[in-house]
N, C-alpha and C positions, 0 to 999 in steps of 0.2 A: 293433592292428587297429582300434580305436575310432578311433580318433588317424587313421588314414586315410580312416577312411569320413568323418569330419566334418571332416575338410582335402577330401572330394573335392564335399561337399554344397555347403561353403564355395565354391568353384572354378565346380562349377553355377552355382551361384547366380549367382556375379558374372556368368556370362556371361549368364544372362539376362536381369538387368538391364542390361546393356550391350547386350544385344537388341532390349528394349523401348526405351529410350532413343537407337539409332541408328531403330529404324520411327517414333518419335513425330518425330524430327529427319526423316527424309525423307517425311514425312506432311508436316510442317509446308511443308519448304520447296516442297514439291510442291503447299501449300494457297498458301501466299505468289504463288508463281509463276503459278498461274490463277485466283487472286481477279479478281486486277483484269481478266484476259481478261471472266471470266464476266459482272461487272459491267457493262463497254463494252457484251456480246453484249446485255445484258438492255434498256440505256440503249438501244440500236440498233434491236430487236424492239418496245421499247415504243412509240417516235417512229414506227416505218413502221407498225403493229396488225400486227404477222405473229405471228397466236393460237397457231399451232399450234411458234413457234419460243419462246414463252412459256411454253407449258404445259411445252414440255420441262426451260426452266432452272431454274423454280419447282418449289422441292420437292412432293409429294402431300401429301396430310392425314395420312397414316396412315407419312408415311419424313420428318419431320423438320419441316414448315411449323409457322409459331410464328406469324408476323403479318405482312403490309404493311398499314402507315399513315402516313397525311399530314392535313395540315388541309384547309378551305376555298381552292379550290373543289372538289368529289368528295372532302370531308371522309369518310375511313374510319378508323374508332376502336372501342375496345372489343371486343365481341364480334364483327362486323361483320367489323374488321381483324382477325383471326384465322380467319374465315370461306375458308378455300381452294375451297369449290364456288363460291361467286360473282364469285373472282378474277378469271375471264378476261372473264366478260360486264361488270365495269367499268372493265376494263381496253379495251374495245372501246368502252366509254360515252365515257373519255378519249379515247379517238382519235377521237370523232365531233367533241369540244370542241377537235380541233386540240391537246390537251396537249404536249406537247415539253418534255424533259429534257435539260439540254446541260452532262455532267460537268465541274467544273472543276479539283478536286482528290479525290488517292483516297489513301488508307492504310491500309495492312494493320497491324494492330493485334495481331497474334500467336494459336496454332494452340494452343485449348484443350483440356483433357481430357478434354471431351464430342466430339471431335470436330469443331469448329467450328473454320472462319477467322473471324477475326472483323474488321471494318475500318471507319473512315468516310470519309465521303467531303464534299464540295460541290459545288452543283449552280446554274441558273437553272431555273423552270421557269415554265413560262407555259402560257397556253387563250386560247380564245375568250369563256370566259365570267367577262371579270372579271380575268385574272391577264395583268397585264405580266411583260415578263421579272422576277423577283424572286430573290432570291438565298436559299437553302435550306441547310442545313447536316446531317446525316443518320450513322445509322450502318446497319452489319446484319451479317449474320453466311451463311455458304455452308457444309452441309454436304460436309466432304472425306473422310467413309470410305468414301463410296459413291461408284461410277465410270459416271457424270460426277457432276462435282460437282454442287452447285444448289443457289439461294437460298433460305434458312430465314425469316429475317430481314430485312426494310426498314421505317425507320423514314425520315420526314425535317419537319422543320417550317421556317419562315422563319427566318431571320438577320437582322440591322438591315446587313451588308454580307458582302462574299466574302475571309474572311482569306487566300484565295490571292493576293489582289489585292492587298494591304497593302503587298506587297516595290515593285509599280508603283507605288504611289501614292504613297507615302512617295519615290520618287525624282522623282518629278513636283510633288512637294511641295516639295520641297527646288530643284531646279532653277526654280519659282516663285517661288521666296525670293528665290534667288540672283539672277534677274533683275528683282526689285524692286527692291535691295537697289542692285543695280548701275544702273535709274533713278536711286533716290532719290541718289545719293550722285552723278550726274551732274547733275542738277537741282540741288543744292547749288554745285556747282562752276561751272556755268552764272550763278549768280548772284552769286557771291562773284567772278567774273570779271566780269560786268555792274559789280557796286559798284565795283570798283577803276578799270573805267575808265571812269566818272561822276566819281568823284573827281578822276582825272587828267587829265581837259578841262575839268572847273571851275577848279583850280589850288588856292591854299590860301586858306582864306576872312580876307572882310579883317578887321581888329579893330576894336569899338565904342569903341576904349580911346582918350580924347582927351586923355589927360594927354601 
């Protein structure tokens, strides 16, 4: 009888760990799958100042908000960037400075067990006050146990370039070679053609030899 009951606790058991592990699986890929929606929605609300489609995607203070931060210019750091009551009135500051955020790479970085997606991404972001388009690199993180999801986490500082860009550039690189490569070696032959036929309308030179 013993022998049963702990062959049947055994049996429990597994299946609920097999339970837990199929919810965290379709938790995750249910996280994977509207990260990046949510992200687009937020880059899109933040470009047109539509406040009240902000407030929704951004988590509240008291259901999961952690931080938004960035540097100069509308440098928000420290206590500040953890600050969610003053989020949307700087976020409305930004839209008065023309800010613009224009995604260029996103990655879902895997569904933690606090709950969180977590991902990074890169960006350009530019203002009127002071920022060309500039290239930014960034990560954050999207509460997914709660429905809708919503942004916990954004962080982003400059980059010295956009490694989405690398794959372009490096072939733009290359194909600039290539057509160096293939002057310079025309250019050579252009001349080594010139000499021979300088030589071959002089003929052979005469000799100083008077013996």
């Amino acid at each position: 009888m013993t022998r049963l009951v702990a062959g049947a606790v055994t049996i429990i058991s597994a299946y609920i760990a097999l339970g837990a592990c199929g919810a965290q699986s379709i938790s995750s890929t249910a996280c994977d799958a509207g990260s990046r929606q949510l992200v687009e929605s937020f880059v899109r609300s933040f470009n047109s100042g539509n406040a009240e489609e902000l407030d929704n995607l951004v988590a509240e203070s008291g259901r999961g908000f952690s931080w938004y931060s960035t540097d100069a210019p509308g440098e928000r750091i420290n206590d500040e960037a953890r600050d969610r009551s003053s989020l949307l009135a700087y976020f409305a500051d930004r839209h008065k400075h023309r800010e613009r955020l224009e995604l260029r790479s996103f990655q879902f970085n895997g569904y933690s067990a606090n709950g969180r997606g977590n991902f990074g991404f890169e960006l350009t972001r530019s203002s009127d006050d002071g920022l060309a388009s500039t290239p930014y690199v960034g990560k954050g993180a999207i509460d997914c146990d709660r429905s809708p999801f919503t942004l916990v986490v954004w962080s982003m500082a400059r980059e010295p370039f956009l490694r989405a860009d690398l794959p372009r550039n490096l072939a733009l690189v290359a194909v600039l070679a290539i057509a160096l490569a293939a002057g310079v070696i025309a250019v050579l032959r252009r001349r080594r053609l010139r000499q021979a036929s300088i030589a071959s309308t002089n003929g052979p030179k005469a000799s100083n030899d008077t013996r």
